[in-house]
C-alpha positions as CSV (number, residue, x, y, z in Angstrom):
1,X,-1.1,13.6,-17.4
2,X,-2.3,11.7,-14.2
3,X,-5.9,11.2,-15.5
4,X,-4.4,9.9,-19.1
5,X,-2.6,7.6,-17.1
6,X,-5.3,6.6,-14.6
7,X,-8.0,6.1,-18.0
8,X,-5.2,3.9,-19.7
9,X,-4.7,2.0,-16.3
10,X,-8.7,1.6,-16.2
11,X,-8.5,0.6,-20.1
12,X,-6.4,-2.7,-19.3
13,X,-8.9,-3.6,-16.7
14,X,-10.9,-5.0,-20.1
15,X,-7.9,-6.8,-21.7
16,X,-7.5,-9.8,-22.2
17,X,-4.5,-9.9,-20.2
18,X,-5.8,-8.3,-17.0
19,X,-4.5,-10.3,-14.7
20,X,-1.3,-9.5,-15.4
21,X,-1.9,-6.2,-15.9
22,X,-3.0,-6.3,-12.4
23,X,-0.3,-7.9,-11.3
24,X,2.3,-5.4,-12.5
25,X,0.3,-2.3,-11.5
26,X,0.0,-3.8,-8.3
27,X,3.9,-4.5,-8.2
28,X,4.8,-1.2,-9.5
29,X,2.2,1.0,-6.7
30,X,4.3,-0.4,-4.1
31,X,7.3,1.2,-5.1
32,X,7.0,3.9,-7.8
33,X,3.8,3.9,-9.8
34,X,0.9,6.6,-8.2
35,X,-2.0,4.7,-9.2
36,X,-3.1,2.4,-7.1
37,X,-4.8,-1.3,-8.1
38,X,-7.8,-1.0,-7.1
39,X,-8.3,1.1,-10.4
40,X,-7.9,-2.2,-12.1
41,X,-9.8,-4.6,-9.4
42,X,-12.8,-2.9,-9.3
43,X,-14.1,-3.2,-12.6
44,X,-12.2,-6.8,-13.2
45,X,-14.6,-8.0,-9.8
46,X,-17.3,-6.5,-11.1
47,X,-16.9,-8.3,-14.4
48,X,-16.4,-11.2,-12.9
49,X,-17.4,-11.8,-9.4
50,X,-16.3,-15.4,-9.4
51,X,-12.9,-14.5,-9.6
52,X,-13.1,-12.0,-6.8
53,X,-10.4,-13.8,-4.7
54,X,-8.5,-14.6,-7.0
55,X,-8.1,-11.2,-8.3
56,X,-7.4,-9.7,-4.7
57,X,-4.8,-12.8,-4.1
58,X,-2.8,-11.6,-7.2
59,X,-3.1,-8.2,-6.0
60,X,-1.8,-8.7,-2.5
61,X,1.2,-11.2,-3.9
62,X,2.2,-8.8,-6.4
63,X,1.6,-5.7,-4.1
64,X,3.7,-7.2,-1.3
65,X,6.7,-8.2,-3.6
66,X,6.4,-4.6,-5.2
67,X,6.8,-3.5,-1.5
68,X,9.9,-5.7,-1.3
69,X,11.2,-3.6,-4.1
70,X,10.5,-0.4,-2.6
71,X,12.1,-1.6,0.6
72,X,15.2,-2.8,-1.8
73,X,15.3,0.8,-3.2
74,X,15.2,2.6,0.4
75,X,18.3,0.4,1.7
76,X,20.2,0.5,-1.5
77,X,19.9,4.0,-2.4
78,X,20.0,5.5,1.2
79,X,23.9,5.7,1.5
80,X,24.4,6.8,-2.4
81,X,21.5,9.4,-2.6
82,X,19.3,10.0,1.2
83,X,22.5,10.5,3.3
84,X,24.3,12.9,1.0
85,X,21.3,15.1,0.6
86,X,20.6,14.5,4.8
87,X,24.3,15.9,5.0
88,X,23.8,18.7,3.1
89,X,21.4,19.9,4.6
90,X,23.1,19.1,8.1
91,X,19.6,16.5,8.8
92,X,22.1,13.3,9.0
93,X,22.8,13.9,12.7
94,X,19.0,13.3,13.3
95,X,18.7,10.6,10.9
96,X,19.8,7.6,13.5
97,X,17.5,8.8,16.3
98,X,14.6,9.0,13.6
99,X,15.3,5.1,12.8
100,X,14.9,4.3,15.8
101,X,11.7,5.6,16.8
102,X,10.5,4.5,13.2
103,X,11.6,1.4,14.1
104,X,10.2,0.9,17.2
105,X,6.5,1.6,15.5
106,X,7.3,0.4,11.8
107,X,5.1,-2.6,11.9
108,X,2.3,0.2,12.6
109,X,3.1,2.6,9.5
110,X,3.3,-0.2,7.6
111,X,0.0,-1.4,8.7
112,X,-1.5,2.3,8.7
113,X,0.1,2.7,4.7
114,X,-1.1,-0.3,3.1
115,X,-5.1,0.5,3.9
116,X,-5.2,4.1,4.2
117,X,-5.3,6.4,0.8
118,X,-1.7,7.0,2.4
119,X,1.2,6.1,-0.5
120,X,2.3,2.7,0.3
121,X,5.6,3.4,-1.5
122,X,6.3,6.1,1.5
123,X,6.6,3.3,3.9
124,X,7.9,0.6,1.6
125,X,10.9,3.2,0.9
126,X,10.9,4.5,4.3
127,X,11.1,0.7,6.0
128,X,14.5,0.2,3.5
129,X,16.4,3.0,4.8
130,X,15.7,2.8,8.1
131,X,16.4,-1.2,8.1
132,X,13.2,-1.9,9.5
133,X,13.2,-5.8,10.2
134,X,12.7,-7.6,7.4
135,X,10.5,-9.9,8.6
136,X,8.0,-7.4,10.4
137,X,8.1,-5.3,7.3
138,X,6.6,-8.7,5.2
139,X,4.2,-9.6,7.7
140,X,2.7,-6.2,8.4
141,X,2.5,-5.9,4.5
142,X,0.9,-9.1,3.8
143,X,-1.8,-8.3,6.4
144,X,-2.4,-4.8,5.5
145,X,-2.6,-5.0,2.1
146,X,-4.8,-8.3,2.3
147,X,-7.0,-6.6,4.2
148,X,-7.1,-3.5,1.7
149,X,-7.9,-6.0,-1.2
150,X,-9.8,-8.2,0.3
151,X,-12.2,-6.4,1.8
152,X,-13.1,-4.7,-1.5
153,X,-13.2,-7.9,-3.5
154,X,-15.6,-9.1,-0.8
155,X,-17.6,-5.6,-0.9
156,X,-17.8,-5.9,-4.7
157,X,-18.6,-10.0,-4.8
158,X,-21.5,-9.2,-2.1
159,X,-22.8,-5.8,-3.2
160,X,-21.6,-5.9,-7.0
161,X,-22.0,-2.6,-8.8
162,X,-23.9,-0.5,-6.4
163,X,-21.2,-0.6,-3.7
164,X,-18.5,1.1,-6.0
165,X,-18.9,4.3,-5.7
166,X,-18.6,3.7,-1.9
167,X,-15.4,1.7,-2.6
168,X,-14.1,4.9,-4.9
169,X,-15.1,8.2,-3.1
170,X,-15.2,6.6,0.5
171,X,-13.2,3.0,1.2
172,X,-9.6,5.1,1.7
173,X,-11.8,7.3,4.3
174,X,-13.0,4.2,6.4
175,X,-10.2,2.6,6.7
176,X,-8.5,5.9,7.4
177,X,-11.0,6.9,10.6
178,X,-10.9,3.0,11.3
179,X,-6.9,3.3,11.7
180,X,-7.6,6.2,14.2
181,X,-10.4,4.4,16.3
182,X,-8.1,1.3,16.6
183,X,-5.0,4.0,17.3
184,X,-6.9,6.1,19.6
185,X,-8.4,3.4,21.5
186,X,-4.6,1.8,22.2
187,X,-3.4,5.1,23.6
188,X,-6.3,5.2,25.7
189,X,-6.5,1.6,27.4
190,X,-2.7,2.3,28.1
191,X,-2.5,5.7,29.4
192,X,-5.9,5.5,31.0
């Protein structure tokens, strides 16, 4: 079922009404959909390399309010749906001191989610139920995700075709070992 979904997703990349296409996958990844845009942007760049930016811009927009619904369904559903389930199994004592310390580093998962291969809607969800500032959430949303599409429109614009199976099999695993270099090296210029 996944790959008949991920073909039909690929499929609209050639419509005539990609952009929007884009747009709405893009929306819908962030909160509840499992494939993720760049399905759709990569072959849309590759088409048309002039509209590179323009593509990733609508991707991050869309992306970032679809994380604002995501966020929306983590703080509206929490005390209908997370907390009775957290009380049954006798979790919702725990639940506070987990906010807090997700809290306290929430800028970073959302950072982490929105380049890794991680699902974004995790954290978009996540950041909702924990009441992760509003603000921080946006902000840390707007630059990871522009730096996840970004960085592979301008891979694609540059390197066109031959770069993509780089950007397929091995993008999500850069960004990923990147994430831990930059981690790593932050816990050791402060406890070193």
């Amino acid at each position: 079922m996944l790959r008949s979904l991920y073909t039909w997703v690929l499929g609209l990349a050639e419509s005539r009404h990609a952009l929007w296409a884009l747009a709405i996958v893009a929306f819908l990844e962030s909160s509840v959909f499992p494939i993720p845009p760049d399905v759709l942007m990569i072959p849309m760049i590759l088409a048309r390399p002039s509209r590179a930016w323009l593509i990733a811009g609508i991707a991050l927009v869309a992306s970032v309010l679809g994380g604002l619904l995501g966020y929306w369904i983590g703080a509206g559903l929490f005390e209908s749906v997370g907390r009775p389930v957290l009380e049954f199994y006798g979790k919702d004592v725990y639940f506070d001191d987990f906010s807090a310390r997700y809290n306290a580093w929430g800028a970073w998962a959302v950072l982490i989610a929105g380049v890794t291969p991680f699902p974004f809607k995790v954290i978009t969800i996540l950041s909702g139920s924990t009441a992760l500032s509003l603000p921080v959430f946006i902000v840390a949303s707007i630059v990871s995700r522009g730096l996840r599409f970004f960085i592979v429109a301008a891979l694609l614009w540059k390197f066109g075709a031959p770069i993509r199976d780089f950007i397929e099999r091995r993008l999500g695993l850069m960004f990923s070992l990147f994430v831990i270099v930059l981690l790593g090296s932050f816990y050791l210029v402060k406890f070193l």
